[in-house]
N, C-alpha and C positions, 0 to 999 in steps of 0.2 A: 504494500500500500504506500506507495510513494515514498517522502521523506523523514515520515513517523516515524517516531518510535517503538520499538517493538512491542512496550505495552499502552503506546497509546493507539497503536494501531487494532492491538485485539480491542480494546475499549470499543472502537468505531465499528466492529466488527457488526455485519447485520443479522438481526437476526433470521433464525426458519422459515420459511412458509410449508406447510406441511400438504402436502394434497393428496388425494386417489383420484386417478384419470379410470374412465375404460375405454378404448377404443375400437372402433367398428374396419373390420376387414374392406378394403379397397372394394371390393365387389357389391358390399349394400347398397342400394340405393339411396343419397342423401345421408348414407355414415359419416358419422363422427371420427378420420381416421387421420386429422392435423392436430397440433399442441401450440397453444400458446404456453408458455414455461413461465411467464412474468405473472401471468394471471392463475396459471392452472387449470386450462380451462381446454376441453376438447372443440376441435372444430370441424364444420362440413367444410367439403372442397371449393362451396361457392361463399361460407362467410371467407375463407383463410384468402382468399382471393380478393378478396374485397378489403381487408387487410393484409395484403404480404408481410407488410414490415412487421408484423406482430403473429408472425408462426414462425416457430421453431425447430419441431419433430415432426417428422411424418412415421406414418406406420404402415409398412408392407408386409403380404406375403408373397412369399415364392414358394412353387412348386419345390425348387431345390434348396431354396436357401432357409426355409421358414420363418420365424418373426424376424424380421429387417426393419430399423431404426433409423432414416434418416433426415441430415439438415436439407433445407430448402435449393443448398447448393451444391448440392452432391450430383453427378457426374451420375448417380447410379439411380436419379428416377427417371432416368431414360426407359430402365431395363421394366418398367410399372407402364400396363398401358393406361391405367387412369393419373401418371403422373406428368405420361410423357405428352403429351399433347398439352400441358394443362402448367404443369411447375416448369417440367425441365423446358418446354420451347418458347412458353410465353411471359410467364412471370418477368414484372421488373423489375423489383423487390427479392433475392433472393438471400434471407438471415444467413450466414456461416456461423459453424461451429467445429467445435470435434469432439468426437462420442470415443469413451473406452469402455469396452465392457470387460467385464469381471470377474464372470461368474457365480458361483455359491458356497465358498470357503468358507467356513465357519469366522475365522478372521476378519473376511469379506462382511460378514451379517453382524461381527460386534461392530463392526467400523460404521456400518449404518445406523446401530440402533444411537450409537453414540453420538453423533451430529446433534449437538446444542445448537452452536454458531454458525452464522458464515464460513467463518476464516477455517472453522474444520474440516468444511466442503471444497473449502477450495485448496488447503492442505492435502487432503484424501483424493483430489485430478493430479496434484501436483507429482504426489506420490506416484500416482498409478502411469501418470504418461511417461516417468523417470525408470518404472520398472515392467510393464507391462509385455516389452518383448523379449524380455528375461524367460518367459512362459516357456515349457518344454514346448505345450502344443500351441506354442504361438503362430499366426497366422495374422497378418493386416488387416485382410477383408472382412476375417470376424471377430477379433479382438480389437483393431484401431491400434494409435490415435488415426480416425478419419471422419469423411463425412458420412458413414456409414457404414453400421456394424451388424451380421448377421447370425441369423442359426442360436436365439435367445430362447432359452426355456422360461421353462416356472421357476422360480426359485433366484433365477440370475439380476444379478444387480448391474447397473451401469452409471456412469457418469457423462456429462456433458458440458462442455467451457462453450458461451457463446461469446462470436470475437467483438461483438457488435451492441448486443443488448445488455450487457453487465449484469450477467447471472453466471452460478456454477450451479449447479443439479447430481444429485446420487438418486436413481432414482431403479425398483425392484419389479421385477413382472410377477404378478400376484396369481395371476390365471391366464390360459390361452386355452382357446376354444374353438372348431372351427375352421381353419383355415382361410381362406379367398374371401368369404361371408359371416366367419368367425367378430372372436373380440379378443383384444388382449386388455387385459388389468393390469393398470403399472400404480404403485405408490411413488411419491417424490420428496425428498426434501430439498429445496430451493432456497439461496442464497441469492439476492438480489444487491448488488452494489450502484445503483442508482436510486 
């Protein structure tokens, strides 16, 4: 945090927002399957549109890849055909981020429940993007850091740095259901630095 001090900066440190998203399989009609992350709040394809600047996440599935997470500027909602015609060619507004997922280490679930502050959230990216390809079964495309992370179970935790809107996010898929028409259920806790 800038020129602070190190405990005046935990001081400034913001607090939580804590949320439960669920989201709707690309394939519903009129699903809920964009995130605003500032608000917490799920979107259809035609609000997130009508605000670009205020979505975050998106949620795909793939036939091969199954739950995929991505930012607005990700390269890979091409591979979505409700994305591609829609985010990846039109959008002018596209948020960045980088997503690292985590998995379900035991480690991984105290580190979540433990998030008071901001600063732990953003501590807990800083961690994970310094050691994430340490992983035996590490892989980019589904561990990150990217704009997009896939092959997410139940149980799997992830995080998120937006480069643009000044949040950090840890955030758990609670349930997946479904597939193409499915829902995924993520919990969040959310660090907002603006």
């Amino acid at each position: 945090m800038g020129c602070l001090p190190r405990a005046l900066a935990q001081e400034f440190s913001p607090k939580i927002t804590k949320g439960h998203i669920v989201l709707d399989g690309q394939s519903r009609q009129d699903g809920k399957s964009l995130v605003n992350l500032r608000e917490a709040t799920a979107l259809t394809l035609r609000e997130a549109a009508m605000d670009q600047g205020g979505t975050d996440l998106i949620y795909a599935y793939g036939k091969s890849t199954g739950v995929n997470l991505l930012t607005p500027s990700s390269p890979g909602n091409k591979f979505f055909t409700a994305y591609k015609g829609t985010v990846f060619e039109h959008w002018k507004v596209k948020n960045k981020g980088v997503l690292i997922a985590l998995g379900n280490a035991k480690e991984i679930r105290k580190t979540f429940k433990k998030l008071k502050k901001g600063e732990d959230v953003k501590k807990a990216y800083d961690r994970a993007a310094r050691t994430v390809m340490l992983r035996e079964d590490y892989k980019k495309g589904r561990h990150g850091p990217a704009g997009r992370i896939q092959r997410l179970e139940i149980g799997d935790h992830f995080l998120i740095r937006s480069k643009g809107r000044k949040f950090y996010a840890m955030g758990r898929v609670v349930n997946q259901e479904g597939g193409f028409s499915g829902t995924l259920a993520i919990d969040l806790k959310i660090a907002k630095y603006e």
